[in-house]
N, C-alpha and C positions, 0 to 999 in steps of 0.2 A: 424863562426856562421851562420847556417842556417837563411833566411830573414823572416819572417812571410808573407811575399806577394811573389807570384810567379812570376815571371818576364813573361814579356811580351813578346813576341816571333818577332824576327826582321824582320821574313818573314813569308809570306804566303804559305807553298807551299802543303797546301792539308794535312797537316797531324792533326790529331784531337789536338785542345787546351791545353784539359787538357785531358790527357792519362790514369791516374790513378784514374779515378770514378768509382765506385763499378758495374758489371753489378744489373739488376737491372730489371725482369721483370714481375716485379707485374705489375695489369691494375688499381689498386685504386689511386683517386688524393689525395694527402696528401699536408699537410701544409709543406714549409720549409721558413727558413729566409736564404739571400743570402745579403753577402754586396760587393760590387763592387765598386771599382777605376776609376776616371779618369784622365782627364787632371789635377785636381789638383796636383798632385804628385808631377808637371813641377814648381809649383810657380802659376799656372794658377790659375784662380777664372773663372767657369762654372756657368752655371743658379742654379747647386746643393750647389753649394762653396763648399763641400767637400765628400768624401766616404758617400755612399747611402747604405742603409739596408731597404731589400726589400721583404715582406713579398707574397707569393702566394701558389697554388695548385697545384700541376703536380703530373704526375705520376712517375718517376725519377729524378735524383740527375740532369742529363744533361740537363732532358728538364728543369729544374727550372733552372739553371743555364743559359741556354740558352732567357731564357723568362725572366729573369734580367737583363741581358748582354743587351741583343735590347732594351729594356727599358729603359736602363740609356745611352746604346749610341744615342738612340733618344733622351732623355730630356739634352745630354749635346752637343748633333748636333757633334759628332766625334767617329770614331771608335776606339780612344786611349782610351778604357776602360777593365778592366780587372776584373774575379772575384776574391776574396781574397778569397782562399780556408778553411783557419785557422779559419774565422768567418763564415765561410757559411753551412748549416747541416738542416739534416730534421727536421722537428717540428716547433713549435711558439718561437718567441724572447724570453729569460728568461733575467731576469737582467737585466743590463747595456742597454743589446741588445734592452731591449724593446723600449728604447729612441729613438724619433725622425726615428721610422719606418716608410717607406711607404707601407701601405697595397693595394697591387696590384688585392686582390682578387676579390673587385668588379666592376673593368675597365674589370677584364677576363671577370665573370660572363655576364655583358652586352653585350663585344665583343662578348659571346657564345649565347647570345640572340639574336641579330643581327642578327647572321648567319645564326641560326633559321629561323629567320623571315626569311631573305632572300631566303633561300629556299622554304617556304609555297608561296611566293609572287611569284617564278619561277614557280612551281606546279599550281596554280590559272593561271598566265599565259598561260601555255602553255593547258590547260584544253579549258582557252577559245579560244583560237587559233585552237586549234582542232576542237571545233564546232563548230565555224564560216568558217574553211577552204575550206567548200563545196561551200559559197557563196561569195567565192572571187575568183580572176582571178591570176594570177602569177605574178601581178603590187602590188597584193594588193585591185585591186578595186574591188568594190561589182558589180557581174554579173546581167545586165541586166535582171529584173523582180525576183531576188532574195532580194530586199530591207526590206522589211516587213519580212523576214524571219530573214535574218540579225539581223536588230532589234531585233526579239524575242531570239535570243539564246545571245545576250547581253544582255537584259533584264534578262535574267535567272540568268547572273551574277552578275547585278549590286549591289548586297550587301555583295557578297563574299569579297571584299575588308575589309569592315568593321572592321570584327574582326583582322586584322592585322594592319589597324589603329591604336585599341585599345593599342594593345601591342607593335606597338612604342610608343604610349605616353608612357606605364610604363616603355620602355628602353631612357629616352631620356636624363639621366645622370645627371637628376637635383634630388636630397633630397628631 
C-alpha cells in the first residue's frame, strides 16, 4: 500500500524534490493550501506540535510549495520538513482543511511592501547622492567653499523621505 506522504529523500544531491508537479506557466498569483511535515513524524513536539496547513499566493504549484516548505522549516528551526503532496492543491482550504490554517497571505503581502519600499528608499537615495556628488571630494567631504550649496540640494530633499515614512507605518505588521 502506497503511504499518503512522500518520503523524504536521504540525500541532497541536486536533483529536484518533488519531480512530478504539473509544468505550470501562467504568471497569475493564485491561492493554494499546502500542508507540510515535520520533525513531528519522529515522536518530536516542534513549536507547530504537529503538520501545518498553510494557506498563500503564488504563481505555481512549486513556488507555493516552496514558500511553505521555508516557512514551516523556519518556524520548526530544522530542514526535516517535507510537503504532503496528497493534502496539498491550488485553491482555498475546503472542509476539514479549513481547520486550524495558517494564512500566509498577509506576512507575503507586507514582505512585498517592504521590498517596495525598499527600493523607493534606494531611488531617493541614490537621487540625492547624485546631487550632492559635485560637492563632495572622494572622502566624502564637502569641498572647500561648496558648503551653502551642499545644503541647498539637501534641503531640496529633506521631505522626500516623508512619504515612505508613511508607508512603513502601514507595513509595520500590527492589526
Amino acid at each position: 500500500m502506497r503511504s499518503k506522504y512522500l518520503e523524504t529523500p536521504e540525500r541532497y544531491g541536486g536533483e529536484p524534490l518533488y519531480g512530478n508537479l504539473p509544468a505550470d506557466y501562467r504568471q497569475n498569483e493564485r491561492p493554494y493550501t499546502v500542508t507540510v511535515r515535520g520533525p513531528e513524524r519522529h515522536g518530536c513536539t516542534g513549536p507547530s506540535g504537529g503538520p501545518a496547513r498553510y494557506v498563500l499566493d503564488a504563481c505555481s504549484t512549486e513556488k507555493a510549495w516552496a514558500a511553505a516548505l521555508a516557512w514551516h522549516m523556519a518556524a520548526e528551526e530544522t530542514p526535516d520538513c517535507y510537503v504532503v503532496a496528497d493534502e496539498s492543491y491550488e485553491g482555498l482550504p475546503q472542509g476539514d482543511h479549513k481547520l486550524g490554517c495558517i494564512d500566509l497571505r498577509p506576512a507575503f503581502e507586507r514582505r512585498r511592501g517592504l521590498d517596495d519600499l525598499a527600493d523607493e528608499a534606494t531611488e531617493l537615495t541614490e537621487r540625492l547622492e547624485a546631487e550632492t556628488a559635485r560637492y563632495r571630494d572622494g572622502n566624502g567631504e564637502i569641498l572647500p567653499g561648496k558648503q551653502a550649496a551642499f545644503e541647498g540640494a539637501v534641503a531640496n530633499h529633506r521631505f522626500d523621505g516623508w512619504t515612505l515614512v508613511c508607508k512603513l507605518s502601514a507595513l509595520d505588521g500590527r492589526d
